[in-house]
C-alpha positions as CSV (number, residue, x, y, z in Angstrom):
1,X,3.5,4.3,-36.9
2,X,5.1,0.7,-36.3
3,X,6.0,-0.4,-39.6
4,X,7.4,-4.1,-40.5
5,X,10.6,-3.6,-40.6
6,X,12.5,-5.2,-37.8
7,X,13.9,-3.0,-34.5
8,X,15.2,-4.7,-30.9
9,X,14.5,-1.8,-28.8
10,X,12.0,-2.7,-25.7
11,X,8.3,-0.5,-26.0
12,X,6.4,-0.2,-22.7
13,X,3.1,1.0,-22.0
14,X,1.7,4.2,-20.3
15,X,1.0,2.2,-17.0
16,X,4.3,0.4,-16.7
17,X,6.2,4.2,-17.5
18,X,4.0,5.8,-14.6
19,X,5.4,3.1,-12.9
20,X,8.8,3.6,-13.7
21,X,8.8,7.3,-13.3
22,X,6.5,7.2,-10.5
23,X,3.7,9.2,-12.0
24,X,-0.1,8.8,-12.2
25,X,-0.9,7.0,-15.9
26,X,-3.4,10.3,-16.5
27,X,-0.5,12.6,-16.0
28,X,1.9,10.4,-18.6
29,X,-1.2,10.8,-21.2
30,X,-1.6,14.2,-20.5
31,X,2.0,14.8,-21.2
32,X,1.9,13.1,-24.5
33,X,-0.5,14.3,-26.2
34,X,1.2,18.0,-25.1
35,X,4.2,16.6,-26.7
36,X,2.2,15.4,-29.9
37,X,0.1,18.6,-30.2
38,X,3.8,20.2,-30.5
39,X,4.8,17.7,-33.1
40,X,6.4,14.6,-31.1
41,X,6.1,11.0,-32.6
42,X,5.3,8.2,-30.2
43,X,5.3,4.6,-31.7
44,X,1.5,3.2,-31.6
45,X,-0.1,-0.3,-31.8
46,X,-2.0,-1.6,-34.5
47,X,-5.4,-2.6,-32.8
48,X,-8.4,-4.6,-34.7
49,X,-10.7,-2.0,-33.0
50,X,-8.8,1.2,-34.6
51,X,-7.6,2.3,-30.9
52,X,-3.8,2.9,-31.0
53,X,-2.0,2.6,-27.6
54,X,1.0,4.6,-27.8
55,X,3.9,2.9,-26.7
56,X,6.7,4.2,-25.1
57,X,10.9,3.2,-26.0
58,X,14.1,4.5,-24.0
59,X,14.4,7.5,-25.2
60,X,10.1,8.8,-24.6
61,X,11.0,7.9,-21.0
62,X,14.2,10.1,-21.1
63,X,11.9,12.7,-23.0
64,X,9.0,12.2,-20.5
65,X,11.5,12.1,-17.5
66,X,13.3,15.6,-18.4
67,X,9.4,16.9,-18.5
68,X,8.3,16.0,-15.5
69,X,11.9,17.5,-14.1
70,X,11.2,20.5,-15.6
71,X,7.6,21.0,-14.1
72,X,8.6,20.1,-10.6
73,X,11.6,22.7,-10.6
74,X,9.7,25.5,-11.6
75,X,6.5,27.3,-12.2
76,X,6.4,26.4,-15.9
77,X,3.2,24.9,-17.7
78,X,2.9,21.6,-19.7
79,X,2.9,23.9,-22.9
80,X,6.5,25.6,-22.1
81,X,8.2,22.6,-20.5
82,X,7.2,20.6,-23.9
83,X,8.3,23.1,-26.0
84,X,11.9,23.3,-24.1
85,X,12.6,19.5,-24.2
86,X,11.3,18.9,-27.9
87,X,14.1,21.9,-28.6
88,X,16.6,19.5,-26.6
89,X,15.1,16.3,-27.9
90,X,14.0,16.8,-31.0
91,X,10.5,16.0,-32.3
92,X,10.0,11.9,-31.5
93,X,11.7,8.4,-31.5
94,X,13.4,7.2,-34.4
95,X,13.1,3.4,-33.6
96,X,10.6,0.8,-33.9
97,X,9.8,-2.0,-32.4
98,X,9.7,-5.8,-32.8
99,X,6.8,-8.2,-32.8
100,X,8.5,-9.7,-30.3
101,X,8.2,-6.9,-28.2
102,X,4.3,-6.0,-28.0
103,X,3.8,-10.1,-27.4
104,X,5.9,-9.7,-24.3
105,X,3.5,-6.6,-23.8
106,X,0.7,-8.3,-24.1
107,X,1.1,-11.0,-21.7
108,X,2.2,-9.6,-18.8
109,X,-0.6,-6.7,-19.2
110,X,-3.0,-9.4,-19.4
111,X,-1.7,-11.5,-16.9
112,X,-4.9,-12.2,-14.7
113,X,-8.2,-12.6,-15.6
114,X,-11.2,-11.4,-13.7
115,X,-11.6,-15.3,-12.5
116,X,-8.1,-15.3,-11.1
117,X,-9.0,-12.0,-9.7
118,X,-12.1,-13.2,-7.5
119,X,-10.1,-15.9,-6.8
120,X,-7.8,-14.2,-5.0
121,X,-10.1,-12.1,-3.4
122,X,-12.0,-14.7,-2.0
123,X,-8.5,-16.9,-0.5
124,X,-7.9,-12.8,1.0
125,X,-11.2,-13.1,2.4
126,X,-11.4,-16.6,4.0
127,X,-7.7,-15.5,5.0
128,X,-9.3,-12.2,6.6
129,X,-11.9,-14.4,8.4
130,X,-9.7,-16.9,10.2
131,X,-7.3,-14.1,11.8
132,X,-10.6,-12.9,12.6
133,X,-11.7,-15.5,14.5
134,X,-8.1,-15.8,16.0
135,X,-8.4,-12.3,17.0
136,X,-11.5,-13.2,19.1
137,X,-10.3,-16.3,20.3
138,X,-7.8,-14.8,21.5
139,X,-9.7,-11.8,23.8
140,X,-11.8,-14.0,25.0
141,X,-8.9,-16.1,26.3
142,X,-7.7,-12.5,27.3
143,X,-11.0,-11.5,29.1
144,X,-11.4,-15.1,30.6
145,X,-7.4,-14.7,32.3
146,X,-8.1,-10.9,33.4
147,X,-11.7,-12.1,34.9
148,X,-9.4,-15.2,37.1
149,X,-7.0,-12.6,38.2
150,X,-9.7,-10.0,39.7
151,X,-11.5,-13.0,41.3
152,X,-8.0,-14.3,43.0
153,X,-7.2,-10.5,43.8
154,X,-10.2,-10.1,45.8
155,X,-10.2,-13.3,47.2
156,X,-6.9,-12.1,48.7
157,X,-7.4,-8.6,49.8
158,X,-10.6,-9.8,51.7
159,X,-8.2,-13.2,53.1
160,X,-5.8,-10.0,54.1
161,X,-8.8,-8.0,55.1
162,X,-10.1,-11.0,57.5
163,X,-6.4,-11.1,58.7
164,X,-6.3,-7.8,59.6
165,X,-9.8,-8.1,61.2
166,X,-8.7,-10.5,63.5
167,X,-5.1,-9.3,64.2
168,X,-7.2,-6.4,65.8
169,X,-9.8,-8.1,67.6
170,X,-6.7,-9.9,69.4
171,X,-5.0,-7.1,70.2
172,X,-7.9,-5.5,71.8
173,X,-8.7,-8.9,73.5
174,X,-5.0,-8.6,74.9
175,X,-5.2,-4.6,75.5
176,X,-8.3,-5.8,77.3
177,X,-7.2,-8.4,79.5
178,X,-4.2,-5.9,80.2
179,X,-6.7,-3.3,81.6
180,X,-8.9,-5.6,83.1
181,X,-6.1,-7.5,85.0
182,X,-4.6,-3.8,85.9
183,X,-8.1,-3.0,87.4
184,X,-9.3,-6.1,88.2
185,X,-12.4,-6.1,86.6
């Protein structure tokens, strides 16, 4: 338990060490209290509501580290690979930590409130909603283009089409008069 005597060392919580150690925050828990069960100390809060949050110094995320090294590299269960780093380790964290310390804690794990939070998801919504809107702005600008091309394309092919028609009605006028000249008829 945190007592009053002074210490410098930094304490995090369980969700900044699954952070750090890229770990799910269940899995961290699960691993301490295997560690406690086996006689490991972790430093604790003092709450108003007599919940303890345990809280984690330099050498629980050395301890917590080699663990989860163990478990990957073998078949091993929570149980053995506890036991084998509290026999490297020993059984906890000497230190303690400041006041200082848990009031840094505190305000960045309470850094927004559930105000600032719909906030946010609101200005991600209206955000959402205009690239929307550009989005269909922009297909219909897309479909209007596409519609002008296929209208100029087959204003063409029949323009080449007509062409074509008449190129052979002249020839056959002048294959005609050729004939009829020959035969004179």
């Amino acid at each position: 338990m945190v007592s009053d005597t002074e210490y410098t060392e930094k304490a995090y919580y369980t969700s900044e060490v699954a952070t750090m150690l890229d770990m799910a925050v269940p899995t961290i828990r699960k691993y301490a209290q295997t560690l406690e069960r086996k006689g490991y100390v972790f430093l604790k809060t003092q709450n108003t509501k007599k919940q303890q949050s345990r809280l984690f110094v330099n050498k629980d995320i050395t301890v917590l580290r080699y663990l989860k090294d163990i478990r990957s590299k073998g078949n091993t269960t929570v149980e053995q690979a506890s036991s084998i780093v509290i026999e490297r380790f020993g059984k906890g964290a000497i230190q303690g930590i400041s006041g200082r310390d848990t009031d840094g804690i505190e305000r960045y794990s309470k850094q927004y409130t559930n105000d600032d939070i719909v906030k946010m998801m609101e200005k991600h919504n209206e955000l959402i909603k205009g690239l929307t809107d550009k989005l269909d702005q922009q297909q219909q600008y897309i479909d209007k283009r596409l519609e002008e091309r296929d209208k100029l394309l087959l204003d063409s092919m029949n323009k080449s089409l007509e062409t074509q028609k008449q190129i052979a009605a002249t020839q056959k006028e002048e294959k005609k008069g050729f004939w009829s000249r020959l035969f004179k008829k």
